[in-house]
VEXVEX-509027 format. One record per residue (C-alpha): residue number from 1; x, y, z. Coordinates in Angstrom, 1 decimal, always signed. Example, Ala and Ser with C-alpha at 12.3 -4.5 7.8 and 13.67 -1.06 7.14 Angstrom:
<sites>
site k:1; px:+12.3; py:-4.5; pz:+7.8
site k:2; px:+13.7; py:-1.1; pz:+7.1
</sites>
This chain:
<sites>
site k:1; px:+67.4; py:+69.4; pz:+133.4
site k:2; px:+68.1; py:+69.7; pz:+129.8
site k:3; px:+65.0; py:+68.4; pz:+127.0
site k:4; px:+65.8; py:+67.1; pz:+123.6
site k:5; px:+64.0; py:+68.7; pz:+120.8
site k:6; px:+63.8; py:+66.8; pz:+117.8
site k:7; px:+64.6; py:+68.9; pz:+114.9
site k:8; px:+64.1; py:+68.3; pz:+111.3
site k:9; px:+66.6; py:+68.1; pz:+108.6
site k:10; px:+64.6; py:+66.7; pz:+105.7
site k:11; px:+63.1; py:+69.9; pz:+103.3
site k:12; px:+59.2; py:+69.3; pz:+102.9
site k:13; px:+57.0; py:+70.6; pz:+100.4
site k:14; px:+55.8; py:+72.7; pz:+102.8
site k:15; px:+59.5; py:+73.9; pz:+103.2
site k:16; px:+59.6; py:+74.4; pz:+99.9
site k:17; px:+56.4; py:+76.4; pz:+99.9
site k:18; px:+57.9; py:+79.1; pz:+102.2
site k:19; px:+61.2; py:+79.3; pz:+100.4
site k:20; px:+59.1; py:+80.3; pz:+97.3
site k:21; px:+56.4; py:+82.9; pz:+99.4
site k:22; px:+59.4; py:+84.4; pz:+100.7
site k:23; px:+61.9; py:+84.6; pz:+97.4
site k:24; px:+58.4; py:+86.4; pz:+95.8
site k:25; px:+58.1; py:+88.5; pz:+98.5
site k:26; px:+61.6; py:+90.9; pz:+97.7
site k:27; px:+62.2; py:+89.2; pz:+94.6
site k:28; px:+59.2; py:+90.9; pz:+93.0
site k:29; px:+60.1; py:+94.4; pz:+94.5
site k:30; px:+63.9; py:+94.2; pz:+93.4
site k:31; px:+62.9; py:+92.4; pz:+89.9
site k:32; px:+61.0; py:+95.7; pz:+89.3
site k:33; px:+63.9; py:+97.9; pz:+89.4
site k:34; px:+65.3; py:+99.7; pz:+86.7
site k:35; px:+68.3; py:+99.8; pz:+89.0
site k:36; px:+69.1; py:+96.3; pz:+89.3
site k:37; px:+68.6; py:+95.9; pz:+85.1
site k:38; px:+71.5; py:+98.2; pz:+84.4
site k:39; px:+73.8; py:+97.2; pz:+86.9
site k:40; px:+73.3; py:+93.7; pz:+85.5
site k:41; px:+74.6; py:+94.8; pz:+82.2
site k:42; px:+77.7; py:+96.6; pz:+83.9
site k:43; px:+79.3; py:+94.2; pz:+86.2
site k:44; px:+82.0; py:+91.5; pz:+84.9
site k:45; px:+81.3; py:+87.6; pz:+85.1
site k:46; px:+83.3; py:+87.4; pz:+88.2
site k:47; px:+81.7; py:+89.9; pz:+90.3
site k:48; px:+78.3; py:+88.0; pz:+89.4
site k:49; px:+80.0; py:+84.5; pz:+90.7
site k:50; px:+80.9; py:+86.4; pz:+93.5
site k:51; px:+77.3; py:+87.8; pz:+94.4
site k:52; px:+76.1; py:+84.2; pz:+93.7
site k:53; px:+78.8; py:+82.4; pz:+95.9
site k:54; px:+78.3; py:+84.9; pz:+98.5
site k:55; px:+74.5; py:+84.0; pz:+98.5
site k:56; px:+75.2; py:+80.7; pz:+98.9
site k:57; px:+77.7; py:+80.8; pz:+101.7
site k:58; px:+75.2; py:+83.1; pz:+103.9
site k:59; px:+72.7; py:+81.2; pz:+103.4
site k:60; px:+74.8; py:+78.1; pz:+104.6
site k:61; px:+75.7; py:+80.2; pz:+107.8
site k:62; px:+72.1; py:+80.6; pz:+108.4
site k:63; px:+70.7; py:+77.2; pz:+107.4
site k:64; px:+74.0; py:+75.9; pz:+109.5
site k:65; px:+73.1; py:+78.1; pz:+112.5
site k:66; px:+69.4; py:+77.5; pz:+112.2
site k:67; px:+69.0; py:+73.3; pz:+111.5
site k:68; px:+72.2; py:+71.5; pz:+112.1
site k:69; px:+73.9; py:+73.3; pz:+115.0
site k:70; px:+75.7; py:+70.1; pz:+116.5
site k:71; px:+74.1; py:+67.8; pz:+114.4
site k:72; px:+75.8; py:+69.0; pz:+110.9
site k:73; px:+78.3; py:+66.1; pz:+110.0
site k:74; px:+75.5; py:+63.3; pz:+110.9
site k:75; px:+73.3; py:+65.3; pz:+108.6
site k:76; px:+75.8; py:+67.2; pz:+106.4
site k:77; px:+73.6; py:+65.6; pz:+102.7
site k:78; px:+70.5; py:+67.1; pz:+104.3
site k:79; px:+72.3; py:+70.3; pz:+104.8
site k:80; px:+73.8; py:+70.4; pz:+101.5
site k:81; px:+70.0; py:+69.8; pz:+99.7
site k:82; px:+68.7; py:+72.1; pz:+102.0
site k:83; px:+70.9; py:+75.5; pz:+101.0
site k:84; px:+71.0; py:+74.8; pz:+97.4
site k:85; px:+67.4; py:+73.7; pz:+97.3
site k:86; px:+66.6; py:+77.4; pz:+99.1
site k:87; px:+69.2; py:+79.0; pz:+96.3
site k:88; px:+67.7; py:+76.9; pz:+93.2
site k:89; px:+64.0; py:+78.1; pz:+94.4
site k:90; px:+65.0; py:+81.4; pz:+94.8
site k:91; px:+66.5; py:+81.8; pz:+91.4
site k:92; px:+63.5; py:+80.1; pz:+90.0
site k:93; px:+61.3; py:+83.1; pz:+91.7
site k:94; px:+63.6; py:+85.9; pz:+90.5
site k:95; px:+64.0; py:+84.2; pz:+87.5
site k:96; px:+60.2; py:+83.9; pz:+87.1
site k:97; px:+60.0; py:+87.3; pz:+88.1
site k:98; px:+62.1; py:+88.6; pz:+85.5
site k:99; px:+60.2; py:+87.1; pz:+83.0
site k:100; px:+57.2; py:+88.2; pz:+83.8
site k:101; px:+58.3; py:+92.2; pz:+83.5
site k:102; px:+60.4; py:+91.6; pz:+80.1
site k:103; px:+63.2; py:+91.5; pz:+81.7
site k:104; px:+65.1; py:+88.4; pz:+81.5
site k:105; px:+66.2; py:+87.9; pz:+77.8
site k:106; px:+67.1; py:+84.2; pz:+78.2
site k:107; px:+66.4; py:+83.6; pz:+74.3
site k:108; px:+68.7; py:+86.9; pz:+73.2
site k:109; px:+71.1; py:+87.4; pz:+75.8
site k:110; px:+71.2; py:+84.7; pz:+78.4
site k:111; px:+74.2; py:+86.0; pz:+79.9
site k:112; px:+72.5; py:+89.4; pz:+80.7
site k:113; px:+69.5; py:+87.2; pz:+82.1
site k:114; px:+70.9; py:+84.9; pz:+84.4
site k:115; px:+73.2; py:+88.2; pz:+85.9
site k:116; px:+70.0; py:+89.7; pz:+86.8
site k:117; px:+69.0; py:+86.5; pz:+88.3
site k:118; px:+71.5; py:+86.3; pz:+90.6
site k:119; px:+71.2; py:+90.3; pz:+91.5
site k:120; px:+67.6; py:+89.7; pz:+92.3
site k:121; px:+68.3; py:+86.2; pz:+93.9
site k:122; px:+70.8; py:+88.1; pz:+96.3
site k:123; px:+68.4; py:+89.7; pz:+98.5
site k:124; px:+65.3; py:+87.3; pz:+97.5
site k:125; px:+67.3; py:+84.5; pz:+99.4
site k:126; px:+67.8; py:+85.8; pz:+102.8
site k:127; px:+63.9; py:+86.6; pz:+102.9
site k:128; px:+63.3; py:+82.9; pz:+101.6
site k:129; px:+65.7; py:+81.6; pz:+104.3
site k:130; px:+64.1; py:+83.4; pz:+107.4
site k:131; px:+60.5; py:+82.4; pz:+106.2
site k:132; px:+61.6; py:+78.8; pz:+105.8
site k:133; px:+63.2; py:+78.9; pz:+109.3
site k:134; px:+59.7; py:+80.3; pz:+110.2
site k:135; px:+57.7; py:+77.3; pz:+110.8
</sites>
């Protein structure tokens, strides 16, 4: 006997809500380190697209492994909202984050900013993935 079990593929608000709590939760933490601010200013342009990309693609796997196991190509728009939705959020937080320590000079050096975005939206957007799957 095998029982069908609905599952959704639309992202809430209340999705949305979780993806924040949980980009907070380590993006705060890893914001705060002086570590993360100097090797922001060290590593080249590709290495940051490489961190970001990475992000994304995990986060796929999850979502992917998580959501749309057998349904993906019926649902593959949903999908595609869903992961960047949970990578835009996250990068929000960090960026947010950043911010608030004096850390994210988006007016001076925006470059420097939005590579310590991505460092602090690396690890911030596993955490926001797992509380999302959550509920």
């Amino acid at each position: 006997m095998t029982i069908e079990v609905e599952q959704q593929h639309e992202m809430r608000l209340k999705d949305a809500a979780q993806v924040v709590f949980g980009a907070g939760a380590i993006a705060l933490p890893v914001a705060m380190s002086k570590d993360t601010w100097e090797i922001a200013e060290e590593l080249q342009p590709s290495d940051i697209m490489t961190i970001a990309c990475t992000s994304v693609l995990l986060i796929g796997f999850f979502v992917y492994a998580a959501y749309f196991r057998g349904h993906f190509w019926k649902h593959w728009p949903q999908f595609l909202f869903r992961v960047l939705a949970i990578y835009g959020l996250t990068a929000i937080v960090a960026s947010v984050n950043l911010g608030l320590l004096n850390q994210a000079p988006w007016l001076t050096d925006p470059t420097l900013a939005f590579n310590q975005t991505v460092l602090v939206a690396l690890p911030a957007s596993f955490a926001a993935t797992v509380v999302d799957h959550m509920s």
